[in-house]
N, C-alpha and C positions, 0 to 999 in steps of 0.2 A: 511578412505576416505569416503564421502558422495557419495551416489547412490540412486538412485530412481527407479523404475521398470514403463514402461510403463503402467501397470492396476492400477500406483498411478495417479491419475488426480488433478491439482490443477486448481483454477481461479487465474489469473492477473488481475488486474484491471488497468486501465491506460498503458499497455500494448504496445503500440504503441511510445513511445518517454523514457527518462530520465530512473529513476529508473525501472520503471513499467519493460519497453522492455530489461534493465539488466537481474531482475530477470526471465524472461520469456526463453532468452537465455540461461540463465547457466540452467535453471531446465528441457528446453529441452537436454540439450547437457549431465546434469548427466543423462538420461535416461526415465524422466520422462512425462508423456503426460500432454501439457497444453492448457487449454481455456483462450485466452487473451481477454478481454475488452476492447473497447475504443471507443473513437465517431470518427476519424479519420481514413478513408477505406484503403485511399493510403499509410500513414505511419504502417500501421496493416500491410497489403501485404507487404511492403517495409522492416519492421523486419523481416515477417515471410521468405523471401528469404534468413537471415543471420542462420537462426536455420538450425542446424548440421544434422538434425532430423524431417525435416518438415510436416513427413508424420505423425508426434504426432503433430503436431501447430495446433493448430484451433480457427478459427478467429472470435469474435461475434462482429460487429458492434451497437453501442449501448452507450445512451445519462443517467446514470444512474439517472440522476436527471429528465429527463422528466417526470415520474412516479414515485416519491417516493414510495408512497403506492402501484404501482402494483408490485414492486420489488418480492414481494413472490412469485406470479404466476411466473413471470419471471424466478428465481431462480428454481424452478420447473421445467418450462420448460427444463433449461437446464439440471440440472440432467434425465428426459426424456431420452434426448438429447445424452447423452454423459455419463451416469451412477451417482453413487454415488462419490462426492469430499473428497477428503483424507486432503483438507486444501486446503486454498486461500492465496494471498498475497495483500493487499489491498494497492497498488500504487497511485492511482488516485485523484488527492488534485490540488489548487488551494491555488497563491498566491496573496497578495495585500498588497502592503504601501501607507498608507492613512492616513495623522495626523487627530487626532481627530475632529479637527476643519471645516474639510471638509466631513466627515462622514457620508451618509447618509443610512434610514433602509433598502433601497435597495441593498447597497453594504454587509451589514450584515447580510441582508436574503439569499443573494446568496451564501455567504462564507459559511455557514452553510449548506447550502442545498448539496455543494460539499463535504465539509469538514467533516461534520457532519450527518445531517439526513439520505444521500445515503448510507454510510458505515455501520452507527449503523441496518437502516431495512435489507441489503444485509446479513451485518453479522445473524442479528437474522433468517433468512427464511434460512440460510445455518448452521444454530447450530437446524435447525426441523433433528430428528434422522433418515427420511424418505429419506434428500437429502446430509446428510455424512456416511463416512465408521464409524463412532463410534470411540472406544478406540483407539489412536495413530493416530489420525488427529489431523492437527496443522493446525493454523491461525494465521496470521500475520498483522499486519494493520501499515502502515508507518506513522507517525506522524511526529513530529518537534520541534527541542529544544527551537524555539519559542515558545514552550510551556510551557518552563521555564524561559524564556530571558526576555520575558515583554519588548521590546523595543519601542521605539516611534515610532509611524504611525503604528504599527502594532496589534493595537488594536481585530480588526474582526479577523487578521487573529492566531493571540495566542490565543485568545479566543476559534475559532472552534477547534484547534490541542488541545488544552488542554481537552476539551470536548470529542473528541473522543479517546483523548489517556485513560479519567476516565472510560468511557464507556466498552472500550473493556476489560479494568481491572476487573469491575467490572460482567461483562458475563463472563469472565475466572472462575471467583469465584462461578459463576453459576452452570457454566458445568463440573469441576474439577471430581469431584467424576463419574462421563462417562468416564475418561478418552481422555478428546479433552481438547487441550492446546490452549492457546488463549496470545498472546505477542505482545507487542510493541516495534517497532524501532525508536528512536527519532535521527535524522541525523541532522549535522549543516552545512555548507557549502559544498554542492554539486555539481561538474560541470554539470549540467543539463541544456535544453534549457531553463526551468523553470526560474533556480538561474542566471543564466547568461544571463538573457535577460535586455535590458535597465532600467525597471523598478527598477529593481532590485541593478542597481549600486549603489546607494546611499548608501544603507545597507552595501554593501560590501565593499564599500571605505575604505580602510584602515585595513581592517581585517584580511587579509592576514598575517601579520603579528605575527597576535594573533598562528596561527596554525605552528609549528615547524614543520611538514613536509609538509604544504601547504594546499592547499583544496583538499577535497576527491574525489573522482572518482566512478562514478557509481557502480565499482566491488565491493568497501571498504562495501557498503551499500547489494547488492545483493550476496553475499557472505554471509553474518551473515543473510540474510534473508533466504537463501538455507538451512543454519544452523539449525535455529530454525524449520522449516518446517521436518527437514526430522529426524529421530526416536533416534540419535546422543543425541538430548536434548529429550529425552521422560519424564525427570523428572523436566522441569523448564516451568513453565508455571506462568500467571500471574505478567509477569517483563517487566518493561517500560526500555530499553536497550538504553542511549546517546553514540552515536555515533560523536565523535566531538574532535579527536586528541588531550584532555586534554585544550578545552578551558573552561569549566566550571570546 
């Protein structure tokens, strides 16, 4: 059985809705203290009332892209704040479908700047040995099997998920030998507000089908990301994990 001990601290990131406030739940409820991120105040409080354990939630309101570059300081601060992090889970992503033809650099600067540049600086300012526990910290960063799919109108956004899924891979291979593990989850169809917002219908049409026991459920995803985090997997680090009920 997986357990965490309150002196384990992890970050959420996107914390407040879908995936993010999964994982944030179950890793309060096995035990462990966590800092959630999110830009949204009322749905942060609004989780942090379902944790079994609230008096380990703690809530940092917070835009990660407004600053990419001051992210280190930031990152700092919080260790300050709340001590040295044992591992993060790095929830917080943005979607878009957008056939190419309508495409413009501002839709791809932004995808990136969520998708990509905010995760890769967070991650690297929380892999400084000053602001984790060292050997037996794990890290997690959610990605998406759009980053294998290639499908149409989803250009920008396969593009970033692919980019930060190469990323983290390649920091894993950095920091191996410390002993900090560094893993991706790539999920495919998620009941999230995210996947199931209108935007989103078009992609899903018909897909359902493709999955023999339906589409996933928040737990399917914050479950194996409990997993990897907690000392169970101490020897698998550096693996991009599809999540997607055997559609690929």
């Amino acid at each position: 059985m997986i357990s965490f001990s309150k002196e384990q601290i992890f970050i959420v990131t996107g914390a407040s809705s879908g995936i993010g406030e999964g994982v944030v739940l179950l890793l309060n409820k096995l035990g462990a203290t966590v800092v959630g991120v999110a830009r949204n105040k009322e749905r942060l409080y609004a989780m942090r009332e379902k944790c079994e354990y609230p008096e380990n939630m703690h809530i940092e309101i917070k835009d990660l892209t407004e600053n990419i570059k001051g992210l280190t300081q930031y990152v700092k601060e919080l260790k300050n704040k709340y001590g040295k992090f044992s591992g993060m889970a790095y929830c917080a992503g943005i979607s878009d479908i957008k056939p190419l033809q309508l495409l413009e650099y501002e839709d791809v600067d932004y995808m990136f700047k969520v998708n990509y540049f905010a995760p890769l600086f967070f991650m690297k300012a929380l892999l400084d040995r000053r602001n984790n526990t060292g050997r037996g910290s794990s890290f997690v960063v959610v990605s998406s099997i759009e980053s294998k799919l290639s499908e149409r109108g989803m250009t920008a956004y396969s593009s970033s998920k692919a980019a930060i899924s190469a990323a983290f891979k390649t920091m894993a291979a950095e920091v191996a030998t410390s002993g900090v593990r560094i893993n991706v989850v790539s999920p495919s169809d998620i009941k999230t507000p995210m996947t199931m917002s209108c935007s989103a219908q078009s992609l899903r049409q018909g897909r359902e089908s493709k999955y023999p026991m339906g589409f996933g459920e928040v737990d399917d995803v914050a479950n194996f990301v409990a997993f990897l985090l907690s000392d169970k997997t101490k020897w698998i680090t550096r693996q991009d994990y599809i999540l997607d009920c055997g559609l690929i």
